[in-house]
N, C-alpha and C positions, 0 to 999 in steps of 0.2 A: 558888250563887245570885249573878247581876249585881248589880252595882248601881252607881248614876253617881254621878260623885264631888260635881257638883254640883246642889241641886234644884233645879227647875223655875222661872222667873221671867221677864218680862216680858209681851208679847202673845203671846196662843197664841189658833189660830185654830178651830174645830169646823169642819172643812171639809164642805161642804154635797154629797151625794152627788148626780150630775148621772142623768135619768134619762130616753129618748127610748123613744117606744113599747112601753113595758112594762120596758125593757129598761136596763142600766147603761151613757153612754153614755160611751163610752169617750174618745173624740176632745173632749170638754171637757171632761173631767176633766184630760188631758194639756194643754188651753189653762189650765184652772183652776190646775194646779202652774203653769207656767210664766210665769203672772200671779203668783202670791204670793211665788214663789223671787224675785224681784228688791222685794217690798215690805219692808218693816220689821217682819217677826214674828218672835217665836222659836221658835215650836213651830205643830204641824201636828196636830191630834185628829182621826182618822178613825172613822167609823159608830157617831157618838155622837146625843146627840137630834137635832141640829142635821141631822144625816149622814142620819138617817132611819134610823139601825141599827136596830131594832125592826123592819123589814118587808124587811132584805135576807138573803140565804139565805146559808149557810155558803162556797159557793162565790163567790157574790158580795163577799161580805168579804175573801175569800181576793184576785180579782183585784183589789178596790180596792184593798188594801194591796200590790199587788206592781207596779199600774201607777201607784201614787206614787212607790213606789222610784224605777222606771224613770224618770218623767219628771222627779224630783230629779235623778236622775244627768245627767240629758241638761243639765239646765239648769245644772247645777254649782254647786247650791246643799246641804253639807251638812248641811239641815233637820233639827233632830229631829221624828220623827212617833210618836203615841203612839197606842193602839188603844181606842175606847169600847167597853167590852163592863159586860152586866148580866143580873141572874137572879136568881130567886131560891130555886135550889135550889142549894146550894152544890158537891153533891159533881157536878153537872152543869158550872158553870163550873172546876173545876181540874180536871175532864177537857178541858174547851176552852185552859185554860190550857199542857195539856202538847202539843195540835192546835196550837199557833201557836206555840209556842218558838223554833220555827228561823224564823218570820217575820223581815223586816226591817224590825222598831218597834223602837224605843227606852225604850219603855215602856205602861201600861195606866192606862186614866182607869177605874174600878171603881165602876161605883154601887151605890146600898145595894139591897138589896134591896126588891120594891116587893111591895106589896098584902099580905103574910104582917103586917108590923108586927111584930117580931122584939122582944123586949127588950134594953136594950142590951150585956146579957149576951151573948146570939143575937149580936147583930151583932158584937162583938168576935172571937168563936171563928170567925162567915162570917169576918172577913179575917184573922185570923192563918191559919185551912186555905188561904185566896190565897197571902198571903204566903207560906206554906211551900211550896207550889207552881209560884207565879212565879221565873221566869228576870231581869225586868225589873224593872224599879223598878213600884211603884203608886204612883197618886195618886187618892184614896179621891173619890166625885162624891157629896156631902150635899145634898141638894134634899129634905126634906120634901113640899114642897107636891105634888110628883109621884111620891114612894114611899109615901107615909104614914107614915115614919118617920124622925127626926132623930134623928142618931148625935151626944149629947153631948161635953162638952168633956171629962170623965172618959173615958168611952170613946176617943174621940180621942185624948185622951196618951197613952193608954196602948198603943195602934197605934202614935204616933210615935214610940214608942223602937225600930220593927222598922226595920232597917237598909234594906231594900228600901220603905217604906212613906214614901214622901217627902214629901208633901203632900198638900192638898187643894181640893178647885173648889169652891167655897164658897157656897151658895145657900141656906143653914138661913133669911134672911128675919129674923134676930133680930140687929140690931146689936151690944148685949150679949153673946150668945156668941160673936160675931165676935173683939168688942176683947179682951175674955177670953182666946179662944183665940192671939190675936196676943200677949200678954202673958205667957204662960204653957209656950209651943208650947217646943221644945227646938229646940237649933239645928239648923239643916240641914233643918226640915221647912216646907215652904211653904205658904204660905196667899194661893192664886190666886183674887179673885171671879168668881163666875159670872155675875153680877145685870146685864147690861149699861144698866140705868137705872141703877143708883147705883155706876156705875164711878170717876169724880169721888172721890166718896165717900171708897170702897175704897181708894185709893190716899193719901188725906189720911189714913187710919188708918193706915198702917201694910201694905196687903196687898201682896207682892210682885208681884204683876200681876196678870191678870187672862184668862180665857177667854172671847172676845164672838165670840157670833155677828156684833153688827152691824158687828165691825173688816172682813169683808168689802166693807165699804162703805167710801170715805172711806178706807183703813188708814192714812193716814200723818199723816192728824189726828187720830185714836186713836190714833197710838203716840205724840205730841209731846206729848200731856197727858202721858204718863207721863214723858215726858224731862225735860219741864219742872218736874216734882214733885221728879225726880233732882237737875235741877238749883236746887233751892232756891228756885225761881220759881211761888207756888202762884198768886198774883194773874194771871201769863200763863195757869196752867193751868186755871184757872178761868174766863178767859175764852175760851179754846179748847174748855174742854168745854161753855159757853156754846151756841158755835154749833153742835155736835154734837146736843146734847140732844135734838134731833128727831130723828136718824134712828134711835134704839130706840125710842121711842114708834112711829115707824112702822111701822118692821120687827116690830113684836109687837103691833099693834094686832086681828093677826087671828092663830089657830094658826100658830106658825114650825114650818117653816121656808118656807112661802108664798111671802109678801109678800119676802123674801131671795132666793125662785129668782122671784121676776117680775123684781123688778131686776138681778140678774144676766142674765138672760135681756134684758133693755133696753140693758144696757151691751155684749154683745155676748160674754160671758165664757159663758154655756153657749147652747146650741141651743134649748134647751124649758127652759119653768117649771115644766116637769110634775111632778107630786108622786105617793106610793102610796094608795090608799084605806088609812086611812078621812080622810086629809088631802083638802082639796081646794085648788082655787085660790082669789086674792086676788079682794075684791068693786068693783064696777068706781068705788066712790068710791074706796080706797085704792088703784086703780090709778094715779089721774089724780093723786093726792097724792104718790104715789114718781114717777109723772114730773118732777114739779114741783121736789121736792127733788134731782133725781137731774138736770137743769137746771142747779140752781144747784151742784153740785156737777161740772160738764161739762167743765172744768178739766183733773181727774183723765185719767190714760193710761189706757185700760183696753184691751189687746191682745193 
């Protein structure tokens, strides 16, 4: 069983999976590496929510994670990229877990399982069968609000004593269990937020970085709140999350990952903003409000 010597911390991005007439498209998704490899992130999440994983097929997953590889290599950036995978039939994902082994990820973001509501007895025994399983490190993905079920901070510790189980993307919604878990966690197991409104936040607590969809945007003003937090500067970093504040309210003012593929698709980073049903497109007032922002923000290289 792998496992990396260090866990998971700073910007890590859910990269958005690109998609032109039904189909995965390939040619910007190779512009989409070749744009982040030179930004300021540390890590790279593939066919997680953000990615749209729920509606891409086994093959599909397969190429996006192999023409990441590729377009890492090419650009000579060596990214860690970690793989979103979820279910909730256990003995189904550690048979996918032994299907991707020889993948070239670096690790697995693991949501809990959805709609069953598992006790958190259930949920403990779902990720120790992972962990026994995985080749990779895990970092466990806690979002109540869209499984129906939050994996406590009992249950949690007691995951993070597995050697492969490194962290977790933090969206339980209870600040409380948050600072808890920050207080309590054993060393070496991370606690990245998911929440990209209360990222600010997150990082004044205590969480060692954070998963945003919306560092797609803007990334390098997303990553200097963080630096500036590093560097003992919270008044700078407060005012730089100041003027960020809007682009999550934007970017999730309608289902994401929407409103994230219109402006990318504006900035010139994928072909189409096209999404899979049962998503659809951005409504045409949030279009004219990402132009707007996405204006003042015109600065930026996006190429």
């Amino acid at each position: 069983m792998e496992t990396q010597s260090e866990p998971p911390s700073g910007l890590w991005l859910p990269l958005i999976t690109p998609f032109r007439d039904g189909a995965l498209d390939a040619a910007s998704l190779r512009r989409l590496i070749a744009h982040y490899a030179r930004q300021p992130i540390d890590g790279l999440i593939l066919a997680a929510t953000t990615g749209e994983g729920l509606t891409l097929d086994e093959d599909e997953v397969e190429q996006l994670v192999m023409l990441t590889a590729e377009a890492l290599a090419e650009a000579g950036r060596a990214l860690p990229v970690w793989l979103g995978l979820c279910g909730s039939d256990t003995r189904r994902l550690v048979r996918t877990l032994a299907r991707v082994a020889n993948w070239p990820v670096d690790g697995y973001l693991i949501a809990c399982p959805s709609y069953s509501r598992p006790s958190q007895h259930g949920l403990v025994l779902h990720f120790e069968a992972l962990s026994d399983a995985a080749t990779r490190p895990i970092m466990i993905y806690n979002i109540p609000y869209r499984t129906g079920v939050n994996l406590g901070n009992a249950a949690m510790l007691r995951l993070a004593a597995r050697d492969n189980i490194v962290g977790v993307k933090d969206c339980c919604a209870d600040t409380r269990q948050t600072v808890e878990l920050l207080h309590d966690r054993p060393r070496g197991f991370a606690v990245l937020s998911g929440e990209d409104a209360l990222y600010f936040g997150a990082l004044v607590r205590g969480c060692d970085g954070a998963v945003l969809a919306s560092a797609h945007i803007e990334t390098e003003a997303f990553a200097a709140v963080r630096q500036r937090i590093l560097a003992d500067d919270r008044l700078g970093a407060s005012i730089a999350w100041q003027r960020l504040a809007e682009v999550p309210r934007l970017l999730f003012a309608e289902p994401s990952p929407a409103a994230l593929k219109y402006a990318l698709w504006r900035l010139g980073l994928i072909d189409s903003p096209e999404l899979r049903l049962p998503l659809t497109g951005v409504s045409d007032g949030l279009a004219k409000a990402l132009d707007a922002r996405l204006s003042v923000a015109k600065s930026d290289t996006y190429a």
